[in-house]
Each structure stands twice: as C-alpha cells, then as structure tokens.
C-alpha positions, 0 to 999 in steps of 0.5 A: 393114643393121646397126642402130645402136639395136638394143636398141630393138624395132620396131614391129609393122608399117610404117604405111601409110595404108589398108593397116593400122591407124593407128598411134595408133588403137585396135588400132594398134601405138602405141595409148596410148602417150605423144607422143614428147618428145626432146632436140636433135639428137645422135648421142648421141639414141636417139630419133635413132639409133632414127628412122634405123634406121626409115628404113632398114628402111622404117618412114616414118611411124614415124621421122617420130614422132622426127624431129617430137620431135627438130624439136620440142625445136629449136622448129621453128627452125634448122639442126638443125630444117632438117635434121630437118624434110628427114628428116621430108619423106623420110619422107613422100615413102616413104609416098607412094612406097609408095602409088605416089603418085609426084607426092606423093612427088617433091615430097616429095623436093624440099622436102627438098633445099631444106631440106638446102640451107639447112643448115650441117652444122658447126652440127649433130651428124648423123652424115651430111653434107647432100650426102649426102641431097642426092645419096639423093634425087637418085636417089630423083627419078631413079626408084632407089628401092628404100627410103631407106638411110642410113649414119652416121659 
C-alpha cells in the first residue's frame, strides 16, 4: 500500500503489549521524546497523514499517539473529535486483535461504529467517508480481518 507520508520514517517496531518494549520506556522507540502536539483534523496535517499510514501498516498504538494529538487540539469535542476518537478505537481494537483478544477488540470495533454515526463528514476534512469505516468495520466484527487499510481521496 502506497504511503501518503513517506518522508516520515516508522518506527522501529509496532508496539504490542507484552510482546516488546513499551514505546515510552526506557529502550522504547520513543523513549524521550516530546508528547505529540498536532493541529485540527486536516488532509493538510501530517500528523494526520502520518497516523494513516501507521494504520495501514498495522502500527495501532503508534496512529493512536496522532489520532489522540489531532482529538486533543478538538478539545475532545466535535465531529472532527468524534471521528478521531472512532480511529483511535480501531486502533485499539487491532491491538487487541493482535493479541487475540478478540471480545476486547469487537467492542472496540463497535464503539467505533457508534462514533462514526454520529459524525457529519460535511463538517470534517477526512479524506474518507464514515460509511466507509462503517462498512471496514463491519467486516472486521464479521471476522475479515487481516489488518485495517484505509484509502484517502
């Protein structure tokens, strides 16, 4: 799958809890660095541009650091929070999945559809409608799931 940030590296691995390091610990691929601070929702947002990409190439945890950014600058309130925070549950729900946590990550999956439902795309700069992930993740509670890719216009 193409990148739509690829000047932006990746990180060394995809965190996964027990697994490897924690990200934010001492030998963790972001061990020291600064919390991310981002702007509003955009397609002109790297952070934003970057947190897809992550998805795509399953770094769950990590998308979720920009996704949290983004909903931060929202104060957490909004269609364009909503929508962040249903990305950020994705996110987790591919942890989980993942861990083969699979009752975790359906109820993941459908606090994210419930998120999605609520949000207006005319009001947000997403580059993908909310049926669309409303339909990724109907097939992802129907059990086709290999990893969660998502395609910007």
């Amino acid at each position: 799958m193409s990148r739509y940030l690829p000047e932006r590296s990746f990180p060394s691995y995809a965190f996964i809890p027990g697994e490897n390091i924690h990200p934010n610990k001492e030998g963790g691929h972001s061990f020291g660095e600064d919390e991310v601070i981002s702007s509003p929702l955009s397609l002109k947002n790297n952070d934003y541009l970057f947190a897809i990409d992550l998805i795509n190439h399953a770094y769950y945890w990590e998308a979720h650091v920009y996704l949290e950014a983004i909903w931060n600058a929202h104060q957490r309130e909004g269609d364009s929070a909503d929508f962040c925070k249903a990305l950020i549950k994705m996110c987790a729900a591919g942890v989980k999945f993942k861990l083969s946590s699979e009752q975790a990550a359906l109820g993941h999956i459908e606090r994210a559809e419930e998120l999605f439902l609520k949000v207006d795309d005319s009001k947000i700069d997403s580059g993908i409608s909310t049926n669309d992930l409303i339909k990724i993740c109907d097939k992802l509670k129907d059990g086709i799931f290999s990893k969660i890719e998502l395609q910007l216009s």
